[in-house]
N, C-alpha and C positions, 0 to 999 in steps of 0.2 A: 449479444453483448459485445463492445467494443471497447479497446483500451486505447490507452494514452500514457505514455512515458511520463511524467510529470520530475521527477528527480531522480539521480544520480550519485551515488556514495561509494569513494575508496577507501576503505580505512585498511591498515598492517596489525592484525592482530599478532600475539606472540607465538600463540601455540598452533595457531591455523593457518596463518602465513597471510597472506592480499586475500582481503573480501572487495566483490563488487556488490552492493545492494541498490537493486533498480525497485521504483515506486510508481507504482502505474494507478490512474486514475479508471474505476469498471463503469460504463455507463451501458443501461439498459432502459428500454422504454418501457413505460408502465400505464400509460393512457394516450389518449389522443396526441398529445400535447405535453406529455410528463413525460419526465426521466426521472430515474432512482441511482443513485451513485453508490460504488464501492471501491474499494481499495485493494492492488494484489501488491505483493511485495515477494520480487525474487532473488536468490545469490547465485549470481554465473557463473562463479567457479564451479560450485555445487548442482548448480540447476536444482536445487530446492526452492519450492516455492509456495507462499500462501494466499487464499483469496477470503474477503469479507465481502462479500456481492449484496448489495440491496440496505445499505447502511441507512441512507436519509433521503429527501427529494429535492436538499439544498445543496446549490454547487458552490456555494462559500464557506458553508461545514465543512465538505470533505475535503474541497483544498486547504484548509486551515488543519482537518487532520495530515493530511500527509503531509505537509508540511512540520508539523510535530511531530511523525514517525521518523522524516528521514534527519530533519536536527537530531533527533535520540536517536538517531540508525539504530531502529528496530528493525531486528531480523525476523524471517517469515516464522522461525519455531516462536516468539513469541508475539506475535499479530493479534491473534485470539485473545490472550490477557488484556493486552492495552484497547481492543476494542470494546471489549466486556467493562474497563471500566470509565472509556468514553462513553459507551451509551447511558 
């Protein structure tokens, strides 16, 4: 599996102080000629991080997803929700 940076988020929370959340795009091969995408999303202050690996075998879905995550700067503790109810 290989990743790819795809977006970048600073926001100043109040009670947590500067988040950075990075949105990386997971690509993995799945046939001859196929890939299957997924999405990880990490915070580098925290170094907490989550992955959704194996989402769809469309690479215009999932850049349209991360690009949804990182406008809503979704954090990795809730990645699992919002994929749950993309799919």
């Amino acid at each position: 599996m290989r990743e790819e940076l795809v977006a970048k988020r600073y926001l100043c929370a109040k009670i947590a102080g500067p988040l950075i959340l990075e949105y990386y795009l997971l690509v993995s091969p799945l046939a001859e000629d196929l890939e299957i995408y997924g999405v990880k999303i990490v915070e580098r202050r925290s170094g907490v991080a989550a992955i959704a690996p194996g989402l769809t075998t469309s690479g215009r879905k999932i850049l349209h997803l991360i690009d949804l995550l990182s406008k809503g700067t979704v954090t990795p503790t809730s990645l699992a929700d919002i994929v749950e109810d993309w799919l």
